[in-house]
N, C-alpha and C positions, 0 to 999 in steps of 0.2 A: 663297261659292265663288270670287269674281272675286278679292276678297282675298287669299284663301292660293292661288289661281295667283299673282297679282303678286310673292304675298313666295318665292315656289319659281322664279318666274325671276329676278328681283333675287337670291335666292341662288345660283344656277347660275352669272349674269355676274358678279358677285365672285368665285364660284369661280374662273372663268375669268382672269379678270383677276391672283389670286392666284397661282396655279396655280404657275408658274414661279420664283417665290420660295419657296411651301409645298413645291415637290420638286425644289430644285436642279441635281439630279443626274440629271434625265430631260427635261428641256428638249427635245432634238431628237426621243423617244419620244411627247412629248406634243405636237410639234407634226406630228410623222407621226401622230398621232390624228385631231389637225383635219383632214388631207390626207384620210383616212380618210370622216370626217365628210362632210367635202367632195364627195366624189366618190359615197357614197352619195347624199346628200340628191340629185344633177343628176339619177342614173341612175334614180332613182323615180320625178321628175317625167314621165319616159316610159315604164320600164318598168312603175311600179307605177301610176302617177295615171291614164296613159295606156293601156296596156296593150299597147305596144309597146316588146319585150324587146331591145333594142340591144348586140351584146357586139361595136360599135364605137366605145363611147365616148372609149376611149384617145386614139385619134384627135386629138380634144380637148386633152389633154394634153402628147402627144408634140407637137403643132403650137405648143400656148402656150409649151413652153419654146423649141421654135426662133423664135419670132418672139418674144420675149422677148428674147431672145439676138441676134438680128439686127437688131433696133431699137438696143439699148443698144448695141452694137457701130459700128452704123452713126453715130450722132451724131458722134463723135470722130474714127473712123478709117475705114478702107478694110475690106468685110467679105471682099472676096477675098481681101488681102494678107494680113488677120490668121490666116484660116482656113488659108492655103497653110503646109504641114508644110516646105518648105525655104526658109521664108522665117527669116533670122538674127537681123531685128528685135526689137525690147523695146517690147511694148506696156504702158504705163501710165497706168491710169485716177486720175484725182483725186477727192478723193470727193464734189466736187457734181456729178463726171460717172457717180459707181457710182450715187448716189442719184437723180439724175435718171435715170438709165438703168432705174433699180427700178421706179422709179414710170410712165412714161412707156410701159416697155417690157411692164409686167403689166397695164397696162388697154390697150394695143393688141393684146397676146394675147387677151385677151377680147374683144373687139369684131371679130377676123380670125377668134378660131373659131365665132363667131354670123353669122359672115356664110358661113361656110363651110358651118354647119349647116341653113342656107337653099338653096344650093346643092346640097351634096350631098341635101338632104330632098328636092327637085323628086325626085331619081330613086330612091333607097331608099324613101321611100313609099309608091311602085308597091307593095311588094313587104307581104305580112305574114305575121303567124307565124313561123315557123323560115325559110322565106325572106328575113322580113327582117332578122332578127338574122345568118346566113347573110352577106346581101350587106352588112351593115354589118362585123363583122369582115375581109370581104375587102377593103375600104374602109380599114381600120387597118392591113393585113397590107400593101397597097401601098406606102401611104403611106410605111413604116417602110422598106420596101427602095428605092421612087424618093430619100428622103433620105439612103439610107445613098450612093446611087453620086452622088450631084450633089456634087462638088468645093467646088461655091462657101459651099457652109456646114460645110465639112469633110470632108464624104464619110462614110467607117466609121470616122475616127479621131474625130468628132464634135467638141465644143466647147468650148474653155475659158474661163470669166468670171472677173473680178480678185477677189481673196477678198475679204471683209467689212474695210472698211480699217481697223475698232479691234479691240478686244479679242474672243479668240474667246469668252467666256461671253456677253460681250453682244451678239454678232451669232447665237447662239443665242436667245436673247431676243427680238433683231430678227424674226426670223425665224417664232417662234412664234406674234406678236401678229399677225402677218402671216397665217398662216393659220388663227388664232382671229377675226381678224375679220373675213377673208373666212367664215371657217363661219357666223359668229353672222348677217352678211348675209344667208346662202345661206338659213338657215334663218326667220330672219323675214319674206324674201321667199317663201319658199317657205306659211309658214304664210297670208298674206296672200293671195296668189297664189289656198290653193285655198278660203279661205272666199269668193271672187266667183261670179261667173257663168262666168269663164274655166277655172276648178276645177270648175264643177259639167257646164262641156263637154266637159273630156279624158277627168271622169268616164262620161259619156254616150257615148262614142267607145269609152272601155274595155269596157264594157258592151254598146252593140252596134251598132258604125260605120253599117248600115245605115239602121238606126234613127233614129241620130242627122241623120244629110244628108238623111233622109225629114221631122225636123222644121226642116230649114232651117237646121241648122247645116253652117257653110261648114268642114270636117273640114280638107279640106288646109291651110287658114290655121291653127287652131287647131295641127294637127303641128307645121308650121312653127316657130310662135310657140314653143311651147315646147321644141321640140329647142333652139332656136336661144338661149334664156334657158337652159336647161343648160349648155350649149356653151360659153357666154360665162362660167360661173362655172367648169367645168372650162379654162378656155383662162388665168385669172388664177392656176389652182393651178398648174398646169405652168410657168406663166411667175413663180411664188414657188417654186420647184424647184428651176428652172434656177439661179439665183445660193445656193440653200441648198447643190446638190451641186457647183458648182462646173465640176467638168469632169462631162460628160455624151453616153451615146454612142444611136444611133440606136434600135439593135434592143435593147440591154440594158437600157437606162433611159429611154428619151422614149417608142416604142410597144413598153410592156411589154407585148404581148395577155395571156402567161401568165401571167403574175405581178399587175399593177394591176390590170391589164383583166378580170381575172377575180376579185381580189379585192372589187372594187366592188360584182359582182353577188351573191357572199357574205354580203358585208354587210348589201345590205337583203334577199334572200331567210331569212338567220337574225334580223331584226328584225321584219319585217312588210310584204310589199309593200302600197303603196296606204296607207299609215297617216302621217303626220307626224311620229310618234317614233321607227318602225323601224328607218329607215335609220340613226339617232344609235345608238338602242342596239344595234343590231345591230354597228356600228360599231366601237363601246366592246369588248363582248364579244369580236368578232371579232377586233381588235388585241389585249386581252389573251391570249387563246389564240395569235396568232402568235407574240408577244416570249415568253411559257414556251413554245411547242416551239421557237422557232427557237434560244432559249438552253440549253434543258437536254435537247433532242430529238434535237440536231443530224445529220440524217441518215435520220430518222424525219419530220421534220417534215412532208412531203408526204403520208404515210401518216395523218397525224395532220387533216390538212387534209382529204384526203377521205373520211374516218371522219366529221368534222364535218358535212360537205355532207352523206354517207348518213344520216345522223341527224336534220338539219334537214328534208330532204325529208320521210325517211319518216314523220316521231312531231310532227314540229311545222310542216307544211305552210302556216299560215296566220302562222309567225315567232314569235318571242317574243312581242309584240302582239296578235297576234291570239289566239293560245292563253293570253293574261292577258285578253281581255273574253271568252273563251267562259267563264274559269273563276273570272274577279272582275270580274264586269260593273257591279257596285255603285263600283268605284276608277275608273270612266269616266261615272258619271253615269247608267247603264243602268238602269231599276229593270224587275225580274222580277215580274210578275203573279202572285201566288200562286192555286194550284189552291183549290175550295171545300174551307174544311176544313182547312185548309194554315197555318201563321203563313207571313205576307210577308217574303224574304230580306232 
């Protein structure tokens, strides 16, 4: 068994690594996958591992691509000057200053929204249930309109980063392994993560917070910790975003609430909340249905999207994952006790 797992992720990471060579022509599709990927895998750490449903994670996102963006900016030049709309100047980056600015600028997006996620978790925590999903979107919803009026990082006309200084097929490339390898990260930490004792405590929280602080688990730190390690992998996607879109504006692209921010949550609720693989495949599937309605839908596609959600609710409530070990428990290692009288499944 340990075998043919090895040889099925060793095939997946070749896949991966292939990927962009084996399908030329969908390079930036496949790495809006991993973004995909990415964003499901955080939002399970809390809403499925934990069982606190967050439709603030955007937050997250929209943050790592301005601090992304205002890091890289700041190294070289003035971030008020460059951001000011009647400023006549010509700004140009060199490219050990895009690339440092890459590098630099997408691990301090992750580290300012892990620390933001500490912050802001002191006071959303208070809250659970639809209260706290509730006060965490109004936390995203802010955030999107205090950046849009502050000047000093553009205001509502948002930002623009120097494009990829070589070739545009290979800064697609760039770009891809970029958010292939933050996923492959997110997801072997995340696997790790829940086979500890810190997995078997959000699970315990999930289940029944009372319970859990009755047996001495410190809950609040345990939230904390893991908003806060979400936070930090969603804070690196938004901050590999930011130089993939280039220019990018507050409310339409950095805190998408309707659009990412809620496709996140689609993702792992048609995967499987609380499972390891959900959020990937849910992922997978869910981006394939967006690229066929938003290409040959065009206009239906929203309709198409929440016919998906009333479906997944109502016929597959426990996701694709969960509804494949109710009905092939044998493909997860489960064996089923036969009745007397019975051959064993």
């Amino acid at each position: 068994m340990k075998t043919k797992r090895l040889v099925f992720y060793a095939a997946l990471l070749a896949f991966t690594v292939l990927a962009p060579y084996l399908l030329p022509d969908f390079k930036t599709q496949l790495a809006t996958l991993w973004l995909m990927i990415i964003v499901a895998i955080t939002w399970d750490m809390t809403g499925g591992q934990m069982g606190y449903n967050s439709l603030g994670n955007i937050f997250f996102y929209g943050t790592g691509m301005y601090v992304a963006a205002v890091v890289t900016i700041a190294i070289p030049f003035d971030v008020g000057d460059y951001t000011n709309a009647f400023s006549d100047r010509i700004y140009e980056f060199t490219d050990t200053q895009y690339f440092v600015g890459t590098l630099v600028g997408t691990l301090a997006a992750g580290v300012f929204c892990a620390l933001s996620a500490l912050v802001i978790g002191y006071i959303t925590f208070g809250l659970r249930g639809p209260y706290f999903a509730i006060g965490t979107l109004g936390v995203a919803i802010a955030a999107g309109e205090l950046v849009s009026n502050w000047e000093w990082v553009g205001g509502g006309q948002g930002i623009s980063l120097p494009v990829f200084p070589y070739d545009l097929e290979l800064g697609k490339q760039f770009f891809y392994f970029l958010f292939a390898g933050t996923g492959v990260a997110a997801f072997a930490f995340a696997k790790w993560l829940y086979s500890t004792r810190f997995g078997a405590a959000i699970n315990a929280i999930r289940d029944d917070e009372e319970k859990a602080e009755a047996m001495g688990i410190h809950t609040m730190r345990y939230k904390l910790t893991a908003w806060s390690l979400s936070a930090f992998f969603v804070g690196i996607a938004g901050g590999i975003s930011a130089f993939q879109l280039i220019h990018f504006e507050p409310l339409e692209t950095a805190y998408q609430t309707i659009n990412l921010g809620i496709f996140m949550v689609v993702c792992v609720l048609l995967g499987g909340k609380g499972t390891l693989w959900g959020p990937v495949v849910g992922a997978i599937v869910f981006h394939l249905f967006k690229e066929v309605t938003w290409n040959y839908f065009l206009g239906w596609q929203w309709v198409a999207l929440g016919t998906l959600i009333v479906v997944t609710v109502v016929y597959f409530r426990d996701g694709i994952m969960g509804w494949l070990m109710h009905t092939r428990p044998e493909w997860f290692g489960i064996r089923i006790e036969s009745k007397q009288g019975e051959a064993p499944s």
